[in-house]
C-alpha positions as CSV (number, residue, x, y, z in Angstrom):
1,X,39.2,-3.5,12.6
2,X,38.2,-5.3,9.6
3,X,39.9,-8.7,8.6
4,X,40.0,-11.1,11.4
5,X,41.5,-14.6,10.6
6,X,39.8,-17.7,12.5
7,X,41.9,-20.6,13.3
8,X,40.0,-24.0,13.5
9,X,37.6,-21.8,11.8
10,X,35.2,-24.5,10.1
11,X,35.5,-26.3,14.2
12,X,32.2,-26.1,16.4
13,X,32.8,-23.2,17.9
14,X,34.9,-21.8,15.3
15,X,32.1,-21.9,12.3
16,X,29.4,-20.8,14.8
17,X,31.9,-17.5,15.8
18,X,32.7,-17.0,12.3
19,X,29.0,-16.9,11.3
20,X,28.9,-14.2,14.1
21,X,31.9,-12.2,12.6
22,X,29.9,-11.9,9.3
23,X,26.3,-10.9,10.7
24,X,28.3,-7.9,12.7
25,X,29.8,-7.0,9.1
26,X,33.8,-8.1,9.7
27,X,35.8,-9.6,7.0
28,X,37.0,-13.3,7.8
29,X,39.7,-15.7,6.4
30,X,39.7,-19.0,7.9
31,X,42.1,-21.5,8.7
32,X,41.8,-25.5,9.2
33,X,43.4,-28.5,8.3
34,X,39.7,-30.6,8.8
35,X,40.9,-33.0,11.5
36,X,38.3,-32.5,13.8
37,X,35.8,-30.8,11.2
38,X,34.2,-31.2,7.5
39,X,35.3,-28.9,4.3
40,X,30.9,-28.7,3.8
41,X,31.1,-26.9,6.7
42,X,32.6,-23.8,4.7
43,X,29.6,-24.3,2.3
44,X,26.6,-24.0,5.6
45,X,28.6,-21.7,6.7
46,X,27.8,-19.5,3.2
47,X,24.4,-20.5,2.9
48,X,23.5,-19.3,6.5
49,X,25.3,-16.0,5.8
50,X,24.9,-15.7,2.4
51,X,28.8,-14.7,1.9
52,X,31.5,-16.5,0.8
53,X,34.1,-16.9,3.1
54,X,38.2,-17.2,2.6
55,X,39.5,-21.2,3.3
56,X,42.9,-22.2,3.8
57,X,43.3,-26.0,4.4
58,X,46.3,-26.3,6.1
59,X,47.9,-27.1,9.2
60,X,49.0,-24.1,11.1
61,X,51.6,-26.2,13.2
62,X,53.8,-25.9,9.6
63,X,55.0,-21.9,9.9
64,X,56.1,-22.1,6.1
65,X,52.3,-23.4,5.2
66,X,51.1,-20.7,7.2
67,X,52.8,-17.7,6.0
68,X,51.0,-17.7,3.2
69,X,48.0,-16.7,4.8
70,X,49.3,-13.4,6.5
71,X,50.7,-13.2,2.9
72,X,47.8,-12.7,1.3
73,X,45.6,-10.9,3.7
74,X,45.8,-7.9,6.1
75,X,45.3,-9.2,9.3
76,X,43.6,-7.5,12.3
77,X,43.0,-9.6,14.8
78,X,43.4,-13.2,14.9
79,X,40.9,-15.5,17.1
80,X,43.1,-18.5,17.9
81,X,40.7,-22.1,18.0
82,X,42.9,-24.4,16.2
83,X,43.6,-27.0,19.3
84,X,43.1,-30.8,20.3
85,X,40.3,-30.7,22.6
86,X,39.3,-34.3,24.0
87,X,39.7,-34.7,27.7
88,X,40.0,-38.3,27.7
89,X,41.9,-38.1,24.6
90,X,44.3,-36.4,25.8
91,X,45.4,-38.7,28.5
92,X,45.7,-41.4,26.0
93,X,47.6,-39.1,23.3
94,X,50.2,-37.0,25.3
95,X,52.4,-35.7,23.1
96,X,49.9,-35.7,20.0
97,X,48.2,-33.1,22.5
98,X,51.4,-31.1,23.5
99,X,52.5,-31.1,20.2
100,X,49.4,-29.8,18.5
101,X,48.1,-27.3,21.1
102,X,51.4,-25.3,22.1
103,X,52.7,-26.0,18.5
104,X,50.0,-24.1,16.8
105,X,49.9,-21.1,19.0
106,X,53.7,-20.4,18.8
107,X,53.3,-20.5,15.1
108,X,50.4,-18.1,15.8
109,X,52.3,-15.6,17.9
110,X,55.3,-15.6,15.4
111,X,53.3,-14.4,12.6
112,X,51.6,-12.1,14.9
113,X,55.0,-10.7,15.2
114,X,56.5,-10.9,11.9
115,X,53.2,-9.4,10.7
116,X,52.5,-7.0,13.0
117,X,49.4,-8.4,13.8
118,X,48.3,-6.8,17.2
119,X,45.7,-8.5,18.4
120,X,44.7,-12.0,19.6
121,X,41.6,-13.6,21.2
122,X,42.8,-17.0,22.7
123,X,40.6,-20.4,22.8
124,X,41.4,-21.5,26.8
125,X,39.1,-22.9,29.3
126,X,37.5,-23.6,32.8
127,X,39.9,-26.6,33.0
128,X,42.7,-24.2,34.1
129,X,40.9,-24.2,37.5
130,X,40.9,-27.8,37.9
131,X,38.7,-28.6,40.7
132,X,38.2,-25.4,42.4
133,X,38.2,-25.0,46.4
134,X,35.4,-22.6,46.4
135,X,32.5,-22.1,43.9
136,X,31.5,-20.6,41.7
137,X,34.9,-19.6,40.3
138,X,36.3,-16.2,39.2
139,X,39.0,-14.5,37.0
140,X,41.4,-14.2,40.7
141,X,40.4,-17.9,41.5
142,X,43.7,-19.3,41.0
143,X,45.1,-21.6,38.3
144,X,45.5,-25.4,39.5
145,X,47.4,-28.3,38.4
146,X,45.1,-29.3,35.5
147,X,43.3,-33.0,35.8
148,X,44.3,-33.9,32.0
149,X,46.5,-33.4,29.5
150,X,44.2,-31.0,27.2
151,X,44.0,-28.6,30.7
152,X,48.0,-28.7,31.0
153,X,48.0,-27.2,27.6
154,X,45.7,-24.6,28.1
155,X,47.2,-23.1,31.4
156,X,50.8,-23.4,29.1
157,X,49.6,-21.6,26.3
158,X,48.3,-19.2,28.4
159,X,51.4,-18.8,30.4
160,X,53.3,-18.4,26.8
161,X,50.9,-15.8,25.7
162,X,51.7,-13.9,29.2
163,X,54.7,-14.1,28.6
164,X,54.9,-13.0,24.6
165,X,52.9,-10.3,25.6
166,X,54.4,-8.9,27.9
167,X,57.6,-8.1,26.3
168,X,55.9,-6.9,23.7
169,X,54.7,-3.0,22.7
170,X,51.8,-3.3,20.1
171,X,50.5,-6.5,20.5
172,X,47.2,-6.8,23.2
173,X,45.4,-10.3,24.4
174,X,42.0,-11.6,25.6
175,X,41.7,-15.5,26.8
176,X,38.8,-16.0,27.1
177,X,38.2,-19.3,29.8
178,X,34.7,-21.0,28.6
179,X,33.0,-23.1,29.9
180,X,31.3,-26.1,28.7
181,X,29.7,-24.7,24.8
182,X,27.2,-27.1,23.7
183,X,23.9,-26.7,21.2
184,X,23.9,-25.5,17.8
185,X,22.9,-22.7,15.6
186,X,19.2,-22.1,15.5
187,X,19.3,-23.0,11.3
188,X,20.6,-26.5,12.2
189,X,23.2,-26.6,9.6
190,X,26.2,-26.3,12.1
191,X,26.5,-27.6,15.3
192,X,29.1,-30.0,17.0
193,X,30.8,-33.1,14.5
194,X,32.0,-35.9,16.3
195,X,34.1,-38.9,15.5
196,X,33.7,-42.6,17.3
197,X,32.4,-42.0,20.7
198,X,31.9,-39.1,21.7
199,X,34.0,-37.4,24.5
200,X,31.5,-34.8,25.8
201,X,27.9,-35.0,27.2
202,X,25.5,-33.8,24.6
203,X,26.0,-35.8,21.1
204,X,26.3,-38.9,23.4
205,X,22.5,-38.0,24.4
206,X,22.2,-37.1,21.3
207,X,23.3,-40.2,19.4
208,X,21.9,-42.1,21.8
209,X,18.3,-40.3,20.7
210,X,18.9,-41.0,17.1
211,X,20.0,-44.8,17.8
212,X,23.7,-44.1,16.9
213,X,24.5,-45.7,20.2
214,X,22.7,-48.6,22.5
215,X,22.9,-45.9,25.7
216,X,24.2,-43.1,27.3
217,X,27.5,-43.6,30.1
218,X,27.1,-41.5,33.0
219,X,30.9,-41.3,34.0
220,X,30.3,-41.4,38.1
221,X,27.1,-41.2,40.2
222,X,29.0,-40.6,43.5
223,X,30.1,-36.9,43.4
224,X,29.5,-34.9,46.0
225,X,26.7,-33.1,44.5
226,X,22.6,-32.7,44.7
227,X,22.3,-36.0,43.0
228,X,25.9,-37.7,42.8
229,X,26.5,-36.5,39.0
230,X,29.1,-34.3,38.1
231,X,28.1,-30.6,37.3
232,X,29.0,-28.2,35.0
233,X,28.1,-24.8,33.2
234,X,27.0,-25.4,30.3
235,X,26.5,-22.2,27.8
236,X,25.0,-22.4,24.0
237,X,27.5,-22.0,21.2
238,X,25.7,-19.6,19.9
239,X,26.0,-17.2,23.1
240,X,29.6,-18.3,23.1
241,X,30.2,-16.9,19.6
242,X,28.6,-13.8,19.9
243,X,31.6,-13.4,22.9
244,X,34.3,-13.5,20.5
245,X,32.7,-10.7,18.3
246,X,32.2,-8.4,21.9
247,X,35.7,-9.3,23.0
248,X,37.3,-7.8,19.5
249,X,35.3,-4.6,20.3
250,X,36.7,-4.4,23.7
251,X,40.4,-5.5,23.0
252,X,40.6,-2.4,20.0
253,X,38.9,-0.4,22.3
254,X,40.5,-0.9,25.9
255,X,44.4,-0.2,26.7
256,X,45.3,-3.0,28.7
257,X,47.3,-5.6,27.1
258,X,45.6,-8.2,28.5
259,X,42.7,-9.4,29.9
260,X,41.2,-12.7,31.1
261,X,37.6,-13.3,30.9
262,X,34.9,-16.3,32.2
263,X,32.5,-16.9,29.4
264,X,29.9,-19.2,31.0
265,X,26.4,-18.8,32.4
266,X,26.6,-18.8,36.2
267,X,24.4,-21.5,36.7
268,X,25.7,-25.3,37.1
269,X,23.7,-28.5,35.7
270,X,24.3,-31.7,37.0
271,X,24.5,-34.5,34.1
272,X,21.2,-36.0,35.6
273,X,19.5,-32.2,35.2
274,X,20.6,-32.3,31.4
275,X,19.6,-35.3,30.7
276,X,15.9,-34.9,32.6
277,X,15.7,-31.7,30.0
278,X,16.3,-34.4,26.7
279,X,13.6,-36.3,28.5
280,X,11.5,-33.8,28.8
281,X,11.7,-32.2,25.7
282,X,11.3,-35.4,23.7
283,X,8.6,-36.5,26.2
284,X,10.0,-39.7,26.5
285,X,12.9,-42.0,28.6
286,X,17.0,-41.8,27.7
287,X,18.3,-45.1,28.0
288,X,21.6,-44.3,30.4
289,X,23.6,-46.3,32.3
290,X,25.8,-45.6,35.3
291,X,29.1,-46.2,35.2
292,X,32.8,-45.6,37.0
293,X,34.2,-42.0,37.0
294,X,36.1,-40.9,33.9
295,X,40.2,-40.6,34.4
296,X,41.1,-36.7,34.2
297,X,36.8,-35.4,34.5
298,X,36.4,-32.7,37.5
299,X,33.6,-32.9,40.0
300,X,31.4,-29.9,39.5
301,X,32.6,-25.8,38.2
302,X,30.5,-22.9,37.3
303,X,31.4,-19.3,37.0
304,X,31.3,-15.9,37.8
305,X,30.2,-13.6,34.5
306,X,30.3,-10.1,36.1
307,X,33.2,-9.6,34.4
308,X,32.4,-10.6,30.8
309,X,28.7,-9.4,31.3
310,X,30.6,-5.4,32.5
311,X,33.6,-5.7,30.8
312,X,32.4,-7.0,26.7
313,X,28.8,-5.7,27.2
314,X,27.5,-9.3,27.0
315,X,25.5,-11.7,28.6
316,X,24.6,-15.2,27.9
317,X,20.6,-15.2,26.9
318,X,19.8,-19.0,25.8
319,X,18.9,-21.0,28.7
320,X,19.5,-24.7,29.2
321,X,16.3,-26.0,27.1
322,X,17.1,-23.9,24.5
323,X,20.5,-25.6,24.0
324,X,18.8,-29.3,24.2
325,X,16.5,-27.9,21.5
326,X,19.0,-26.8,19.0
327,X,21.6,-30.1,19.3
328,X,18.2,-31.8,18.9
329,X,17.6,-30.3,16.1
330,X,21.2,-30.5,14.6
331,X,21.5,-34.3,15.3
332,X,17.8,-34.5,13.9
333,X,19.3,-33.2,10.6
334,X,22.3,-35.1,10.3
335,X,20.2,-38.3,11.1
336,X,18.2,-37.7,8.0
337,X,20.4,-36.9,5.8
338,X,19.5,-32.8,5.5
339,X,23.1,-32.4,6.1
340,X,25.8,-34.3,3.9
341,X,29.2,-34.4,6.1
């Protein structure tokens, strides 16, 4: 395997994995059409891995836009990111989110096919559990009706990719379910862009640290957990990344056509436990308030690994203070101006 082409590839977890790509000594082409992430991007991208990388701007929805890209480069692999990804979005924007999400992987799997591309790593997520019955959750937990729009999509696209799959004789596919991917690489020079307010836990601490925002929003205090706040597994990006370069070893290497993996820690935080590690680390008080549940958020989920940690011969390694560190450290940079988005 050489060329691998990264959709959503200047994203958060899409620059941090293509990074990865490089250091392991893979080609990359990347594709994005910058609506959830920032052309300088590209540039950190090349100054953290000294290599220029291949950039199409372009949306991927638009299959005569995206030819061109298989076109001009031999495929391998493709690692599929390009998606909406805003819980609470989503429930506001339905059919921005349907169309989007299931739009760009059809276009995906068509060029796989028309190319002969054979192999696919797939984006998906925790969320297709929806509130599991028993925790922590494996690969055989089953799938539930999702709690938003964004889950709907996932457990769709990965019923489509099932299904592509499986009347297919070359093509092979890993979705990889993550769980919550927060932090940023240890350089500070990529790490998670966000637009208005933010959707996810960490850059509202973080803005909130760096006086973008008067406080943080706890969205409910009365879950049925330790101390009432929700709980989730939160794993650095960076971890996360080095997943995706693992999983293209085992799907070249491995004969089944497709395999579903947790990528998480294993160990749940409560919002209260995250935000007592900001405290701690800047050894000084978060100003939060606590406020009604958010419309489509779960109560608590955490994982099983064994799976990822056997199967890709990989294992999370940053632990939860490592993670405030480096989004600390990201925000710190953007805040001063280090960074120029």
């Amino acid at each position: 395997m050489k060329t691998v082409l990264v959709t959503g590839g200047l994203g958060y977890i899409g620059s941090h994995t293509v990074v990865e790509l490089i250091e392991s000594g893979l080609e990359v082409v990347i594709v994005d059409n910058l609506s959830n992430s920032r052309l300088r991007i590209l540039d950190q991208i090349t100054q953290i891995s000294e290599k220029k990388v291949k950039f199409y701007n372009l949306n991927i929805v638009i299959k005569k836009d995206f030819d061109l890209v298989f076109k001009e480069n031999e495929i391998d692999a493709v690692i599929h990111f390009a998606a909406y990804k805003s819980v609470g979005e989503s429930m506001q924007k339905v059919l921005e989110y349907y169309e989007n999400n299931i739009g760009s992987l059809i276009s995906v799997l068509s060029k796989m096919e028309e190319y002969k591309v054979n192999n696919l790593i797939f984006s998906s997520s925790c969320t297709v559990y929806g509130q599991p019955e028993t925790l922590p959750v494996n690969e055989d937990s089953p799938v539930q009706e999702a709690e938003s729009v964004y889950g709907t999509t996932k457990i769709m696209c990965e019923k489509i990719i099932k299904d592509f799959i499986n009347q297919k004789h070359t093509q092979k596919a890993m979705l990889l379910r993550y769980f919550n991917p927060v932090g940023a690489h240890e350089s500070g020079l990529i790490g998670e862009i966000t637009t208005g307010v933010p959707n996810y836990l960490f850059p509202f601490i973080t803005q909130t640290v760096f006086g973008q925002r008067e406080e943080l929003k706890i969205f409910g205090s009365d879950y049925n957990t330790p101390d009432g706040t929700a709980v989730r597994d939160y794993i650095h990006v960076v971890d996360l990344a080095k997943a995706h370069v693992s999983s293209l070893k085992r799907i070249e290497e491995s004969n089944s056509k497709i395999e579903t993996i947790n990528v998480g820690t294993g160990k749940g935080y409560s919002v209260m436990e995250v935000v007592k590690m900001f405290e701690k680390v800047l050894d000084k008080p978060i100003n939060y308030k606590l406020v009604d549940r958010r419309e489509g958020d779960i109560e608590k989920i955490y994982a099983v690994c064994d799976k990822a940690n056997e199967l890709l011969k990989w294992k999370a390694e940053h632990n939860l203070e490592d993670m405030v560190r480096s989004a600390l450290k990201w925000e710190n940079n953007l805040s001063n101006g280090d960074v120029k988005l």
